[in-house]
Short mmCIF file of the C-alpha atoms (twelve columns), coordinates in Angstrom:
data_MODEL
# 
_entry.id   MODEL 
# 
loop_
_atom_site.group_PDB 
_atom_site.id 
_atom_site.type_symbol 
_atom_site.label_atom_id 
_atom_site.label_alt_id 
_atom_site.label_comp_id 
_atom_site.label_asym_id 
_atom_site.label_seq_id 
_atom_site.Cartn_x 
_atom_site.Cartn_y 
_atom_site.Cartn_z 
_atom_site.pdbx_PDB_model_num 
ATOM 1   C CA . UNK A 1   4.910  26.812 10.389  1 
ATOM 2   C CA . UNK A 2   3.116  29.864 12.198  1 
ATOM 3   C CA . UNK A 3   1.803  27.787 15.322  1 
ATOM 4   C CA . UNK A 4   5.409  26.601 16.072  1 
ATOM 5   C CA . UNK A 5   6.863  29.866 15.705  1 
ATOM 6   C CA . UNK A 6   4.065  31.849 17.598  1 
ATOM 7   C CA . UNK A 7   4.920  29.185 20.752  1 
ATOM 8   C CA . UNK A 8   8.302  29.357 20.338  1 
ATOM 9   C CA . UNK A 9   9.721  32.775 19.492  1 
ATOM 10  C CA . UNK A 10  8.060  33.907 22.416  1 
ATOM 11  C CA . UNK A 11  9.737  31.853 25.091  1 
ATOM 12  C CA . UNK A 12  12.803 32.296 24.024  1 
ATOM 13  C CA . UNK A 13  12.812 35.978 23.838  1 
ATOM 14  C CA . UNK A 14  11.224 35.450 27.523  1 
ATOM 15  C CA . UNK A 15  14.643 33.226 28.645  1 
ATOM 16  C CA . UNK A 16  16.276 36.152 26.882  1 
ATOM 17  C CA . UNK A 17  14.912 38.787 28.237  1 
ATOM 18  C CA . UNK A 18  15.202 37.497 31.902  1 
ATOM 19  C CA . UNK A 19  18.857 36.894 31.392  1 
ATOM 20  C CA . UNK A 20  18.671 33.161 31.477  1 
ATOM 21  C CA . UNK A 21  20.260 32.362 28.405  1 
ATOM 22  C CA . UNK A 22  24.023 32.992 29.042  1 
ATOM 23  C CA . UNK A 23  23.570 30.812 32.227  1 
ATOM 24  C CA . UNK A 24  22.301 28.055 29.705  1 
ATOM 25  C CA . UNK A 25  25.664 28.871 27.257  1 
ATOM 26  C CA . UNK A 26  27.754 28.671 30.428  1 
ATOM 27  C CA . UNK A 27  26.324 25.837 32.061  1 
ATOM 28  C CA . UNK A 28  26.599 23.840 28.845  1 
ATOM 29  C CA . UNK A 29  30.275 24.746 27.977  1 
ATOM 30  C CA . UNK A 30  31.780 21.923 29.447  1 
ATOM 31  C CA . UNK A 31  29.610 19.145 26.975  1 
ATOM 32  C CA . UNK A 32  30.254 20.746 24.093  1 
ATOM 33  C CA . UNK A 33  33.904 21.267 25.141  1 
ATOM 34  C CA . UNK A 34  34.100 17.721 24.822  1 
ATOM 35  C CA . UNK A 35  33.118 17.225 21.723  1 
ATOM 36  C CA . UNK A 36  35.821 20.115 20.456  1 
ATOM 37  C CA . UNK A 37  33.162 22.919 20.321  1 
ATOM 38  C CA . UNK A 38  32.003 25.956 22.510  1 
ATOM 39  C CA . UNK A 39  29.411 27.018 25.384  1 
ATOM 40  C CA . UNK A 40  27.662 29.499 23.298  1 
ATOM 41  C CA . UNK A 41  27.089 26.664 20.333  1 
ATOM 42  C CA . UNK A 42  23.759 25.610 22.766  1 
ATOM 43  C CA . UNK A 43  22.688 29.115 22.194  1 
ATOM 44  C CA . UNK A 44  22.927 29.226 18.172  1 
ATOM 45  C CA . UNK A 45  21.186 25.417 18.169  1 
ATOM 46  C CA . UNK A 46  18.118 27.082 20.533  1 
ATOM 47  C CA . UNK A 47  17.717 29.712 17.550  1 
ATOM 48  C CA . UNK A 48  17.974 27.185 14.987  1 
ATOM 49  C CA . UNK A 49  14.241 25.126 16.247  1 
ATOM 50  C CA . UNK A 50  13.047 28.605 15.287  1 
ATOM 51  C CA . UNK A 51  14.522 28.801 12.039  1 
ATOM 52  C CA . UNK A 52  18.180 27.651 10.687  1 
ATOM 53  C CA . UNK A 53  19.507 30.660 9.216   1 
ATOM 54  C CA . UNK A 54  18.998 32.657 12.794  1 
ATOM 55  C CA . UNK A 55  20.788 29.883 14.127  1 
ATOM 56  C CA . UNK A 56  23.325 30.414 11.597  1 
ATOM 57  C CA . UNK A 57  23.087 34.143 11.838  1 
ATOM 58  C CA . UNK A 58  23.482 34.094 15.596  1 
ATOM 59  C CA . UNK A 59  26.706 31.996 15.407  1 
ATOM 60  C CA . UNK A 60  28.384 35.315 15.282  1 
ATOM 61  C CA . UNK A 61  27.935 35.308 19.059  1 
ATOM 62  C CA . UNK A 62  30.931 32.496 19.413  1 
ATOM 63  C CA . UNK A 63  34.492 34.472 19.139  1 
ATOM 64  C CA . UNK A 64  36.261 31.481 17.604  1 
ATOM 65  C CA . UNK A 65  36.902 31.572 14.200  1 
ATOM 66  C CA . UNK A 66  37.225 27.676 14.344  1 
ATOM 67  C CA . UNK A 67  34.113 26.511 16.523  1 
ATOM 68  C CA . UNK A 68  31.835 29.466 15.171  1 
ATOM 69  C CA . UNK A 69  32.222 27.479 11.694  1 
ATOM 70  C CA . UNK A 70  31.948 24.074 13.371  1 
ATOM 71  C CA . UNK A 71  27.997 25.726 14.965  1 
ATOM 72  C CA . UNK A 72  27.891 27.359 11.213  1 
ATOM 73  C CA . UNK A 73  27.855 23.725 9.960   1 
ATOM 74  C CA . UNK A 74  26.079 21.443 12.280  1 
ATOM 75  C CA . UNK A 75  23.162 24.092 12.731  1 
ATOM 76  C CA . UNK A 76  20.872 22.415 10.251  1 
ATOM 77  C CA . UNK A 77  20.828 19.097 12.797  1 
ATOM 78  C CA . UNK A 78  18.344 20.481 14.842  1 
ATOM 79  C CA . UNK A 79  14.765 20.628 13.197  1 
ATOM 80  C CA . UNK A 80  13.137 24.067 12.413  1 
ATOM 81  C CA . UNK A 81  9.725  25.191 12.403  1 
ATOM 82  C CA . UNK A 82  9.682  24.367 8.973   1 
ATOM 83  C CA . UNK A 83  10.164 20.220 9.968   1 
ATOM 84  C CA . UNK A 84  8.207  20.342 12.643  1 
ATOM 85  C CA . UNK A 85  4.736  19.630 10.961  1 
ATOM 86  C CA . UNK A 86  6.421  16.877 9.511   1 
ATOM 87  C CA . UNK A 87  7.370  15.703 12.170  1 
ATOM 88  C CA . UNK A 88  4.260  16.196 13.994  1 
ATOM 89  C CA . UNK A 89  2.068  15.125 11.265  1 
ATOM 90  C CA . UNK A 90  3.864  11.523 10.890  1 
ATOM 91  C CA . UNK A 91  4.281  10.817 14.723  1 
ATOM 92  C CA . UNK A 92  0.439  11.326 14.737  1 
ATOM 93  C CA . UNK A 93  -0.337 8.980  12.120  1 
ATOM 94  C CA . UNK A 94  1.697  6.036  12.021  1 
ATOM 95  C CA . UNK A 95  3.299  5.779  15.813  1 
ATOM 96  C CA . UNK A 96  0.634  7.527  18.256  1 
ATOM 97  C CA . UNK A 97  -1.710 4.529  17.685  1 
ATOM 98  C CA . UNK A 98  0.823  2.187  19.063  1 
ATOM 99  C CA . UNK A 99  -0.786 2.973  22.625  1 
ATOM 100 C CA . UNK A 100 -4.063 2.953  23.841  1 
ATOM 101 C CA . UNK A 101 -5.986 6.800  23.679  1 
ATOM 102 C CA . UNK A 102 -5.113 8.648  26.739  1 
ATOM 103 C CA . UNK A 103 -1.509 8.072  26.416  1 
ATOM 104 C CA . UNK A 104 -1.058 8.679  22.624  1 
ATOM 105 C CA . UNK A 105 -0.291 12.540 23.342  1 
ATOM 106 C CA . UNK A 106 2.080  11.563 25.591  1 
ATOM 107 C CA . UNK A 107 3.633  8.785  23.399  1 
ATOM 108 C CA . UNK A 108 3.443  11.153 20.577  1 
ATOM 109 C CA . UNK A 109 5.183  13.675 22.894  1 
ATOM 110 C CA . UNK A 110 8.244  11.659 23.744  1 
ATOM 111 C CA . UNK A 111 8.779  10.479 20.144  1 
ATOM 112 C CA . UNK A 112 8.945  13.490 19.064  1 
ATOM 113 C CA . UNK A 113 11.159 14.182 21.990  1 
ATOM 114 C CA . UNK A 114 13.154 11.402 20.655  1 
ATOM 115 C CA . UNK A 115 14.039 13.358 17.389  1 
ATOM 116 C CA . UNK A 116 15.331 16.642 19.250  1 
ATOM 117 C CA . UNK A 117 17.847 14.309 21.167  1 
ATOM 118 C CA . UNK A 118 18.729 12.561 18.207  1 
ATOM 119 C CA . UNK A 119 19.159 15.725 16.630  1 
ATOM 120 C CA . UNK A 120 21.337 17.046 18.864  1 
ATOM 121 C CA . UNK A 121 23.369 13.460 19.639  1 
ATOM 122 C CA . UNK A 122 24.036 13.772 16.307  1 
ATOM 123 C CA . UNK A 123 25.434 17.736 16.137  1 
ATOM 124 C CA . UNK A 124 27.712 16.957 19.353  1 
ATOM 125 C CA . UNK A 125 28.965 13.676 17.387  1 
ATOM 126 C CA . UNK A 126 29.677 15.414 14.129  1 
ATOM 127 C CA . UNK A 127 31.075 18.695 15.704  1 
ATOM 128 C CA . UNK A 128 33.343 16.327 17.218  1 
ATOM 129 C CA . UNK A 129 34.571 14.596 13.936  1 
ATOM 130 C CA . UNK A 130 35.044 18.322 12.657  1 
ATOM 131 C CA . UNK A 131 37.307 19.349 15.452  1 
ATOM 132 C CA . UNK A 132 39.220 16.029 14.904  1 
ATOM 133 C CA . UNK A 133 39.373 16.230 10.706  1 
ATOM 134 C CA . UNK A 134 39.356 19.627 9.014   1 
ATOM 135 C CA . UNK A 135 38.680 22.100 12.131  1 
ATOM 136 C CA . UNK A 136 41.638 20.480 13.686  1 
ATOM 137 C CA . UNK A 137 42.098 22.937 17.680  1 
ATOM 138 C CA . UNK A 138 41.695 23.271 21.182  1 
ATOM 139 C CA . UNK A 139 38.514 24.744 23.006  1 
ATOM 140 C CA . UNK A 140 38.786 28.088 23.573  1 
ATOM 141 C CA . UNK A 141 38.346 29.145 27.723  1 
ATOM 142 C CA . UNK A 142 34.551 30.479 28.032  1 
ATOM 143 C CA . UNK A 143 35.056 33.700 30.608  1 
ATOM 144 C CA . UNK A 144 31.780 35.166 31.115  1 
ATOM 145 C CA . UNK A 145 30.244 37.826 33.312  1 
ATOM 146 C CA . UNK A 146 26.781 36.609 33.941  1 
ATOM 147 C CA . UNK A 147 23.917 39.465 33.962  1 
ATOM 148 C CA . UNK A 148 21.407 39.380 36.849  1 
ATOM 149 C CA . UNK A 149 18.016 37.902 36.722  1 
ATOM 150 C CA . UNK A 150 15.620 40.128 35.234  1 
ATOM 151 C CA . UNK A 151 11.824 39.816 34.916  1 
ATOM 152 C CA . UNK A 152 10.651 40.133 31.564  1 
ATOM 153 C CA . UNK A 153 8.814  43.157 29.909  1 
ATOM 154 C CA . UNK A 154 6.009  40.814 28.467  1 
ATOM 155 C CA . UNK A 155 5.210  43.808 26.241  1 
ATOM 156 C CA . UNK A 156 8.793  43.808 24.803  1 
ATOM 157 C CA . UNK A 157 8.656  40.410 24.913  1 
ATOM 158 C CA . UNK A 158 5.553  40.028 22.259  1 
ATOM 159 C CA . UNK A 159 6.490  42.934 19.544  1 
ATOM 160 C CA . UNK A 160 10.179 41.443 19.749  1 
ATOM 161 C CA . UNK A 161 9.128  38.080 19.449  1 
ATOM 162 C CA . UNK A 162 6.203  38.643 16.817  1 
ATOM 163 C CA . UNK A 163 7.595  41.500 15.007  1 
ATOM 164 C CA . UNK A 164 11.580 41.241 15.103  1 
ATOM 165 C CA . UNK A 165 11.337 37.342 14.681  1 
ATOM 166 C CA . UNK A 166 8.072  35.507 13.973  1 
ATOM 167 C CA . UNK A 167 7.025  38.359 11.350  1 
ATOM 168 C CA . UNK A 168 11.060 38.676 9.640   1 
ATOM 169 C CA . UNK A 169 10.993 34.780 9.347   1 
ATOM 170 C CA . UNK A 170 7.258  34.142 7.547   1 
ATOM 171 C CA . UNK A 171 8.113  37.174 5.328   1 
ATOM 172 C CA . UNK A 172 11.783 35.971 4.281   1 
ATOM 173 C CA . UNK A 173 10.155 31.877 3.730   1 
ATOM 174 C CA . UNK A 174 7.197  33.386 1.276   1 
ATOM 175 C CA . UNK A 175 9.734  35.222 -0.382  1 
ATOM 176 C CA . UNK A 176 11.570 32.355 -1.267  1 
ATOM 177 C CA . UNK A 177 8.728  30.138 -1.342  1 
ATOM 178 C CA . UNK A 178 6.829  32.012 -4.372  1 
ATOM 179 C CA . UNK A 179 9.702  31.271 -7.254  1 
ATOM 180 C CA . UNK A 180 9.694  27.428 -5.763  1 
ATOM 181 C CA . UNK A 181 5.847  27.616 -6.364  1 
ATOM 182 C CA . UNK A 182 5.626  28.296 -9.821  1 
ATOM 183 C CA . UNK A 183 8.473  25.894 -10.973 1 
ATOM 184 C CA . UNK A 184 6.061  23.129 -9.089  1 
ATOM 185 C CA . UNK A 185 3.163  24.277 -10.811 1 
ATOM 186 C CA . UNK A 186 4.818  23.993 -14.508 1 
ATOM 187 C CA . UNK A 187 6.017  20.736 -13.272 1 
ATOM 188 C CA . UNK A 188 2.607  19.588 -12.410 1 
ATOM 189 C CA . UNK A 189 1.036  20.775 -15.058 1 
ATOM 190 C CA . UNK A 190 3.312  20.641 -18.628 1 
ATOM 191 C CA . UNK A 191 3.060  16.505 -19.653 1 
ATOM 192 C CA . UNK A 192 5.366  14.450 -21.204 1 
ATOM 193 C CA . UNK A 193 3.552  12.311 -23.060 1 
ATOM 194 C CA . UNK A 194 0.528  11.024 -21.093 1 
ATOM 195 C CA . UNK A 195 2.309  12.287 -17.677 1 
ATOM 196 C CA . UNK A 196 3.675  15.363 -16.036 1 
ATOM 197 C CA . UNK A 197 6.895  16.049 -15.703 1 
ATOM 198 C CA . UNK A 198 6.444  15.931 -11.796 1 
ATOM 199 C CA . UNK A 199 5.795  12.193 -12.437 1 
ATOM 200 C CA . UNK A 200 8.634  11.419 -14.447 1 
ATOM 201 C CA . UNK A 201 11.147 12.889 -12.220 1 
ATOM 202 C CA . UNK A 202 9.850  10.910 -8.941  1 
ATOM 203 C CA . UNK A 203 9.511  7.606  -11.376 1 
ATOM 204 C CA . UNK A 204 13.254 8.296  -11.952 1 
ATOM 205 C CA . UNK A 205 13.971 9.110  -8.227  1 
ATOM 206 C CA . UNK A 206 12.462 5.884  -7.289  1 
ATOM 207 C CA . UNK A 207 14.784 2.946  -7.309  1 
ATOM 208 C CA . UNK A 208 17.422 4.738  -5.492  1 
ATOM 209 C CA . UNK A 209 14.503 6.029  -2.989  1 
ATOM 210 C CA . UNK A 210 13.407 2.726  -2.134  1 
ATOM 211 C CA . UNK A 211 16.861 1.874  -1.098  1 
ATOM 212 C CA . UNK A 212 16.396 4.346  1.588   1 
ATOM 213 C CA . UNK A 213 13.218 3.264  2.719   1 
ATOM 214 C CA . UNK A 214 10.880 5.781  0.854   1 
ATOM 215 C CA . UNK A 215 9.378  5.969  -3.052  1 
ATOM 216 C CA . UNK A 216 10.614 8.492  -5.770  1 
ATOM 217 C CA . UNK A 217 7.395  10.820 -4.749  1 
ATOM 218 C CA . UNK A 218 9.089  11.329 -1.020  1 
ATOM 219 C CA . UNK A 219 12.022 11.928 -2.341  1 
ATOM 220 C CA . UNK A 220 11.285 14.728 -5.130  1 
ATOM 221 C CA . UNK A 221 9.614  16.395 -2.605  1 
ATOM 222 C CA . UNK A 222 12.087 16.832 -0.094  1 
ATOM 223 C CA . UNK A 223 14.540 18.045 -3.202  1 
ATOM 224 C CA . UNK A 224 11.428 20.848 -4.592  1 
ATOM 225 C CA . UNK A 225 11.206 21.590 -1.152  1 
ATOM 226 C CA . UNK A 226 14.660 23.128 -1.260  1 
ATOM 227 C CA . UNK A 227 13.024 26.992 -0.938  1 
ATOM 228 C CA . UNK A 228 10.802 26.313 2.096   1 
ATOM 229 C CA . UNK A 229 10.496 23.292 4.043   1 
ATOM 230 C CA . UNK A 230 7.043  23.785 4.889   1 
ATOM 231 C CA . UNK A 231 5.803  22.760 1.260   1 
ATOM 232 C CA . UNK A 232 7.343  19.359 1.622   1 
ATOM 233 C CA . UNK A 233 4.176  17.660 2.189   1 
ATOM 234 C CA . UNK A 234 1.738  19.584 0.420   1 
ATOM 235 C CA . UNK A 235 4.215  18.639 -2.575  1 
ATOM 236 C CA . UNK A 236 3.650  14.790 -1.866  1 
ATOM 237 C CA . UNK A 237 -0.062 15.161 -1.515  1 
ATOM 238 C CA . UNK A 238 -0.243 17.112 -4.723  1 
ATOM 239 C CA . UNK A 239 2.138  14.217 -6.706  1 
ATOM 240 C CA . UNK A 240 -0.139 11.284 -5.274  1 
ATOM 241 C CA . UNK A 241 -3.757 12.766 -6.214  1 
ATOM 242 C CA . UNK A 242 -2.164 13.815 -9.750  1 
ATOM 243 C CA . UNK A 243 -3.395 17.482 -9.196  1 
ATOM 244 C CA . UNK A 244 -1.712 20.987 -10.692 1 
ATOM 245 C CA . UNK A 245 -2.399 22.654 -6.929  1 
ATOM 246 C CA . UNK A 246 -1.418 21.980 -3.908  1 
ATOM 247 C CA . UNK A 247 -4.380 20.761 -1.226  1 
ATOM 248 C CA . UNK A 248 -5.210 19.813 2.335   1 
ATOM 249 C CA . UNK A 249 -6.828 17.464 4.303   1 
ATOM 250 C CA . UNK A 250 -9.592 18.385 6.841   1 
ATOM 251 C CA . UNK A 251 -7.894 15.592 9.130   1 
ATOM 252 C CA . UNK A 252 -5.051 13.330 9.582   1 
ATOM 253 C CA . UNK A 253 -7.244 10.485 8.831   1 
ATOM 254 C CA . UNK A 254 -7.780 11.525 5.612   1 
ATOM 255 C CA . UNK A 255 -4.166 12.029 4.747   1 
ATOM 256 C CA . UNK A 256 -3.149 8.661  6.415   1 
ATOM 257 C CA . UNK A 257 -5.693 6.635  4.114   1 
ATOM 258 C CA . UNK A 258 -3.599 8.775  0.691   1 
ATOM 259 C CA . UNK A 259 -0.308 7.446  2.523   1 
ATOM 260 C CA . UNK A 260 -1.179 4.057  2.986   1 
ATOM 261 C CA . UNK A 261 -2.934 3.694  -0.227  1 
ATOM 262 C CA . UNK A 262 0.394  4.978  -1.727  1 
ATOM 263 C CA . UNK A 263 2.232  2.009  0.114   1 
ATOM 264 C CA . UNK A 264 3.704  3.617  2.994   1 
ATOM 265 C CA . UNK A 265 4.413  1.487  5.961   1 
ATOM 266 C CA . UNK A 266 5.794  2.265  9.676   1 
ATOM 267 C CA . UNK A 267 9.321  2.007  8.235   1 
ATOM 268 C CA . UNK A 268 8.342  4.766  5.260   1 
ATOM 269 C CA . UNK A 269 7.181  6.887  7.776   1 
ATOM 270 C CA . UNK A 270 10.388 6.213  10.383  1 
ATOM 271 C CA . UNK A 271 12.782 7.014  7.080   1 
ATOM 272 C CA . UNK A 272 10.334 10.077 6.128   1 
ATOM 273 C CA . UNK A 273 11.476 11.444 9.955   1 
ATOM 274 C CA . UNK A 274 15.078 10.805 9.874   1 
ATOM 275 C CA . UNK A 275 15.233 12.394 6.291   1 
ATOM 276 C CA . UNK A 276 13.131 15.323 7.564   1 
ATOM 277 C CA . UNK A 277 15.347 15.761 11.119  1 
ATOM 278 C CA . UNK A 278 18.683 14.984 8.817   1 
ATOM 279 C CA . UNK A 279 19.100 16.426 5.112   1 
ATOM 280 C CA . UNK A 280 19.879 19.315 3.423   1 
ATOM 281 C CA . UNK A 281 19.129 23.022 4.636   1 
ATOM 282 C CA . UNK A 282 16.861 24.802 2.967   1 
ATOM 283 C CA . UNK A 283 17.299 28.042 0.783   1 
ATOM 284 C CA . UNK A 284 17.806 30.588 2.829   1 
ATOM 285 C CA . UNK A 285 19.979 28.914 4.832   1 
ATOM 286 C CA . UNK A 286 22.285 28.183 2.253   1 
ATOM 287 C CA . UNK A 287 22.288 31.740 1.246   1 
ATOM 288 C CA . UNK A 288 22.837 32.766 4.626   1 
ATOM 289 C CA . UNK A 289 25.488 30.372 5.389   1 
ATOM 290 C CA . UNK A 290 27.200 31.118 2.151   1 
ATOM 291 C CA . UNK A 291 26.804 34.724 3.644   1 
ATOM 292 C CA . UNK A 292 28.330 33.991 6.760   1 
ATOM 293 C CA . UNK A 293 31.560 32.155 5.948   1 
ATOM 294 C CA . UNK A 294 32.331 34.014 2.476   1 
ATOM 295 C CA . UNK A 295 32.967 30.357 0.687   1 
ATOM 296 C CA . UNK A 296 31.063 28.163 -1.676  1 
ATOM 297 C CA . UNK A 297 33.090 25.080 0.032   1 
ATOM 298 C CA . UNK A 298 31.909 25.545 3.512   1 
ATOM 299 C CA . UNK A 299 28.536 25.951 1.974   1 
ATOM 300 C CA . UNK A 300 28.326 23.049 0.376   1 
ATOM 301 C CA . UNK A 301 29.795 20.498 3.171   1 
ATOM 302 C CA . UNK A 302 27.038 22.214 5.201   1 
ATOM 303 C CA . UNK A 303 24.626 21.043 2.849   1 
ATOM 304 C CA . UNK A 304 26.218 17.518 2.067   1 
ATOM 305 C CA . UNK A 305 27.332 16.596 5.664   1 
ATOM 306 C CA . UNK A 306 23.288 16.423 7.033   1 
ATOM 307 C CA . UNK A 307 22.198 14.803 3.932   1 
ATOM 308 C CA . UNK A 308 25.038 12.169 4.207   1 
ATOM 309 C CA . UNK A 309 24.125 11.003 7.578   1 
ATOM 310 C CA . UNK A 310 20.313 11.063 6.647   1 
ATOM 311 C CA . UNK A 311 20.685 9.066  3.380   1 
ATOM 312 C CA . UNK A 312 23.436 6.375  5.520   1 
ATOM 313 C CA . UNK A 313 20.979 6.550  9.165   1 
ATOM 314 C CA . UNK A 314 17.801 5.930  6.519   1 
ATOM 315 C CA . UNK A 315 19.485 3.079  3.904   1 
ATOM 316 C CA . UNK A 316 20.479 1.278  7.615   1 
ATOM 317 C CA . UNK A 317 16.884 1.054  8.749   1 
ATOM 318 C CA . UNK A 318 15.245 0.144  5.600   1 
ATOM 319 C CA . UNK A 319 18.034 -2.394 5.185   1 
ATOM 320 C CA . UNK A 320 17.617 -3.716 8.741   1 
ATOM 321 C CA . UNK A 321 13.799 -3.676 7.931   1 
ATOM 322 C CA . UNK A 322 13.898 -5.702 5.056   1 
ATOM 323 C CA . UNK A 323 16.211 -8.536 6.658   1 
ATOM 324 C CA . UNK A 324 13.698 -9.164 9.488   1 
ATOM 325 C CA . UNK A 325 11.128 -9.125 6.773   1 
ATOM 326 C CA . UNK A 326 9.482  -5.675 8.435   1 
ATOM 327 C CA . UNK A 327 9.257  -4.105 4.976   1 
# 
């Protein structure tokens, strides 16, 4: 999580500080018109690969009452830092091989590309169905008085970036993190007969998990990791090597050989990436959502809508998959 925020936090506080970003907001306005939203939506979905709940948080910025909820609840389509070691991790493994050495960076690169734009595809084609269902209304006009170019303060730019942002963010996942620890821990460690109760629950997860192209293990995993998205696959390591405490790998290799050995194939891996780009938000930005819009309804279409199109985008593949006998 802290390499993708120490990257990223800092270059967009440098397109913020040198008065870039409401050129971006303005220049985009007429896209996400189109799909019923607003300009400044870009803006909110550029906070949200640095963490969801900003995103939601800075969805304040759109004057709207109708297309700030419609960023509010298509904010969790665009991976965080918390999905991008997935993401990262699972490109590297299974796809990047595909080519020959010097161009699996690359390869890896655009596939990982590939996820962004289906991210974002997929927030223009829901906000869309939003402002056509229950957010029913007409664009609002965008009038904006655009600040000169400035150049950045790099010193600013760093204690903004590290302290305001990178710092707040790490601080806020632990937090929630810790409680989501311990319940793993008693669930790894209190048996039920001559298994843990971490086993049980992915042995009963597993038939409908297969039907969307990963095992029970995959999918009790992405539900513990409700707190922090970061723990997702530490928790799937820890269920396949049967341990109480979550471990790592000294390199990929090692963790592909675990995978593999567990049965997962290029189409586990595919699912394990559309799940990851397209389910439910984590923790805090529930909370912060629920925070936000003052309702317990919007809250929970924001967390049902993403996992929705996941669970129908993932049962399509593995379904397609097993027809042409690829799984």
């Amino acid at each position: 999580m802290l390499p993708p925020m120490a990257i990223f936090f800092p270059l967009f506080t440098l397109l913020e500080d040198s008065g870039y970003l409401p050129r971006i907001a303005f220049n985009m306005d007429k896209h996400f018109k189109k799909a019923g939203a607003h300009g400044k939506q870009s803006l909110t979905m550029c906070m949200g690969f640095g963490c969801n709940a900003c995103g939601v948080i800075g969805c304040r910025i759109i004057d709207s009452p109708r297309e700030r909820l419609i960023a509010i609840l298509t904010n969790n389509f665009v991976p965080c830092n918390g999905r991008f070691p997935t993401l990262i991790a699972v490109i590297t493994m299974f796809f990047a091989g595909a080519v020959a050495l010097p161009l699996q960076s690359i390869f890896s690169t655009l596939m990982l590309i590939g996820v962004i734009l289906l991210g974002i595809v997929m927030t223009l084609l829901i906000s869309r169905f939003l402002s056509s269902t229950l957010l029913k209304g007409e664009p609002s006009s965008f009038a904006l008085e655009l600040p000169p170019y400035r150049t950045p303060q790099i010193g600013r730019v760093i204690v903004r970036s590290v302290f305001d942002r990178t710092l707040f963010v790490l601080g806020r996942a632990a937090a929630v993190a810790a409680p989501a620890g311990l319940i793993i821990w008693c669930m790894a460690n209190l048996y039920v007969g001559d298994a843990s109760i971490l086993t049980h629950c992915s042995q009963f997860l597993d038939p409908f998990a297969k039907l969307l192209g990963m095992d029970g293990v995959i999918l009790l995993a992405f539900i513990l990791g409700f707190p922090a998205n970061e723990i997702v696959v530490p928790i799937i390591i820890m269920s396949y090597l049967c341990t109480g405490s979550m471990m790592e790998f000294d390199s990929l290799a090692q963790l592909h050989t675990l995978l593999t050995d567990h049965g997962w194939t290029w189409v586990t891996a595919l699912c394990v990436m559309i799940f990851s780009l397209m389910h439910f938000p984590c923790g805090t930005t529930c909370f912060t959502i629920k925070k936000e819009t003052g309702s317990w309804k919007w809250t929970a279409l924001a967390f049902f809508l993403p996992t929705a199109c996941g669970m129908a985008l993932c049962f399509f593949i593995s379904s397609i998959a097993r027809i042409c006998g690829l799984a």
